[in-house]
C-alpha positions as a printed Julia matrix, in Angstrom:
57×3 Matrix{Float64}:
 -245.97  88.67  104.38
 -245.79  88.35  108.32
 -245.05  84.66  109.45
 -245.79  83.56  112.18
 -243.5   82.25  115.49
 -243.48  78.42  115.6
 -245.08  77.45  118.86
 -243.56  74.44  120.5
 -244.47  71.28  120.75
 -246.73  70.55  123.78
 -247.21  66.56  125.26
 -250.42  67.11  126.59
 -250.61  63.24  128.17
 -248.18  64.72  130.66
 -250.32  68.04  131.58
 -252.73  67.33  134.52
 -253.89  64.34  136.62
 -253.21  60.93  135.15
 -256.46  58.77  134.5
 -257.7   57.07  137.37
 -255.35  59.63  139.69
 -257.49  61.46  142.83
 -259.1   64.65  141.55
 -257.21  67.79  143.44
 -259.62  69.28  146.5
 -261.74  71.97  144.58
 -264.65  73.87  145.39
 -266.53  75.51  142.27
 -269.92  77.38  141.56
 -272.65  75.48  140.06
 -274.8   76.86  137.8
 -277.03  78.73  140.82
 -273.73  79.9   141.58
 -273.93  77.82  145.09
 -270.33  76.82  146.22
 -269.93  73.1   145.25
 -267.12  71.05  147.16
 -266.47  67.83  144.84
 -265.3   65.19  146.93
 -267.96  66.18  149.69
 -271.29  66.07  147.25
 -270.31  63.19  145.11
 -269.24  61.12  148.23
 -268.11  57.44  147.1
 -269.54  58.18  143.69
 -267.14  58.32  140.36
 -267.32  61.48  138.74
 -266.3   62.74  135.03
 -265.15  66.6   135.24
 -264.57  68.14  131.75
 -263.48  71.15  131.62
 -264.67  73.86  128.86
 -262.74  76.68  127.8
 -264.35  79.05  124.99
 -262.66  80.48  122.36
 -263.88  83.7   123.45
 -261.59  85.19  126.18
């Protein structure tokens, strides 16, 4: 029987931009694969970016 490392504890409220912080500058590809800058197309809009990782790498 193999076990298994312990992996450490991660606070994951501390990883990334707080809520309500400015999004970083980023320029992505839609799904046409057109480059999409955005702060530029959303202008004084709000915007919700989720990010999705699969499980297959």
């Amino acid at each position: 029987m193999t076990l298994s490392p312990q992996l450490p504890s991660v606070d994951f409220s501390r990883i990334g931009p707080a809520v309500g912080a400015r999004f970083p500058d980023v320029r992505l590809p839609d799904q046409t694969g057109r480059l999409v800058d955005l702060h530029t197309e959303r202008g004084a809009r709000r915007a919700l970016v989720v990010v999705y990782r699969s499980a297959r790498w």
